[in-house]
C-alpha positions in Angstrom: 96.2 114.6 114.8 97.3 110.8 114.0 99.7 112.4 111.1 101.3 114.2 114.1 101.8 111.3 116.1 102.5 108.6 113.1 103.7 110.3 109.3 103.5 106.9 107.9 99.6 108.0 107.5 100.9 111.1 104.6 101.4 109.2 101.6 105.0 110.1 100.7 108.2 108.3 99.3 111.0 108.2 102.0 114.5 108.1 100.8 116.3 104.7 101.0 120.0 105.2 102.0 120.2 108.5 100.6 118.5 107.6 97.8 115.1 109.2 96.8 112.7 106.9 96.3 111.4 105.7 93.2 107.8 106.1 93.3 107.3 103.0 90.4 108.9 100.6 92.6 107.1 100.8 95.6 106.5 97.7 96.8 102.6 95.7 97.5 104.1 95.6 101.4 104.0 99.0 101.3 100.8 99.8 99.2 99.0 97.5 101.7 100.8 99.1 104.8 99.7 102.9 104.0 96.1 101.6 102.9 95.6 99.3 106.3 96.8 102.5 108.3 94.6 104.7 106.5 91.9 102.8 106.9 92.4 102.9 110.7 92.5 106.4 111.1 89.7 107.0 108.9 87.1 104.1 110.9 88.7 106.2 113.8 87.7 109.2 112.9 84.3 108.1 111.4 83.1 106.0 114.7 81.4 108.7 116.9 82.6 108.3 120.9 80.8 106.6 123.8 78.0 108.8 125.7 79.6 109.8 129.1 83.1 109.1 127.6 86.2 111.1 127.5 86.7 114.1 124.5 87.0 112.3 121.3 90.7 112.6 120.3 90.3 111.8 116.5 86.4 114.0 115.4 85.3 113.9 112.2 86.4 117.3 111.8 89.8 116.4 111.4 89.4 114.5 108.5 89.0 117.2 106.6 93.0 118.4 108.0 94.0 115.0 106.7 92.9 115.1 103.2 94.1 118.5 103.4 97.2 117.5 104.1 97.8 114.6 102.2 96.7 117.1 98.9 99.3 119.5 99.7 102.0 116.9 99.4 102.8 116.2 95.5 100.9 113.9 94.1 101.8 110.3 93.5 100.7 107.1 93.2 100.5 106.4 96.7 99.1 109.6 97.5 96.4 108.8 95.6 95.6 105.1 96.6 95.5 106.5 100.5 93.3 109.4 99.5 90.7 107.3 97.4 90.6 104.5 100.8 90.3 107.3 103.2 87.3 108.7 101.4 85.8 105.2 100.6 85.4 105.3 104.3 84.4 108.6 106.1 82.9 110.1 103.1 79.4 109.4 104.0 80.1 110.5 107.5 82.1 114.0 106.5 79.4 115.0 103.4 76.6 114.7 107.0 78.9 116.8 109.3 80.4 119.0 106.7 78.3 119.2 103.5 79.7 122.8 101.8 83.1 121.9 102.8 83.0 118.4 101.4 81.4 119.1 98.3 84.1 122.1 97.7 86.6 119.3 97.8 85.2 116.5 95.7 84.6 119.5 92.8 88.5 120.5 93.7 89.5 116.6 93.4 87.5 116.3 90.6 89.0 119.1 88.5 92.7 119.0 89.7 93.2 115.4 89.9 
């Protein structure tokens, strides 16, 4: 999975010199650094692969891993902004692949968060 390979895709406030950090001052650079990653990974993951190509390394049904992770991390504003952009993308292509699974979550989104 990318979140193996690259963390900065979970949402989450990494301590600053020791420091944990505070989740109000997180800066636009790093609002529009989480988003523009998320967004990668989710066009990844929402493009399907080339006839007579090599095994998709990113399917659709990992998305569904990734929003799992990113929901069992506590909650916070960034969580939330690279939740929203990661569905805004592969949300039509995961409710086609996935329906039951995908509606379970947006009732769980909608009545936890």
């Amino acid at each position: 999975l990318m979140f193996d390979r690259c963390p900065l895709t979970i949402p989450s406030m990494v301590s600053v010199h020791g420091k944990p950090a505070d989740l109000q001052m997180s800066s636009q650079n790093d609002r529009d650094r989480l988003t523009g990653l998320v967004t990668l990974l989710a066009a990844i993951m929402t493009c399907k692969p080339l006839r007579g190509g090599s095994k998709d390394p990113f399917p659709i049904e990992r998305a569904m891993d990734w929003i799992k992770a990113a929901l069992a991390i506590e909650p916070n504003p960034l969580s939330m902004i690279a939740l929203a952009t990661f569905l805004e993308i592969c949300s039509g292509r995961l409710l086609h692949e996935s329906k039951q699974e995908f509606v379970k979550l947006m009732v769980h989104l909608h009545n936890h968060y």
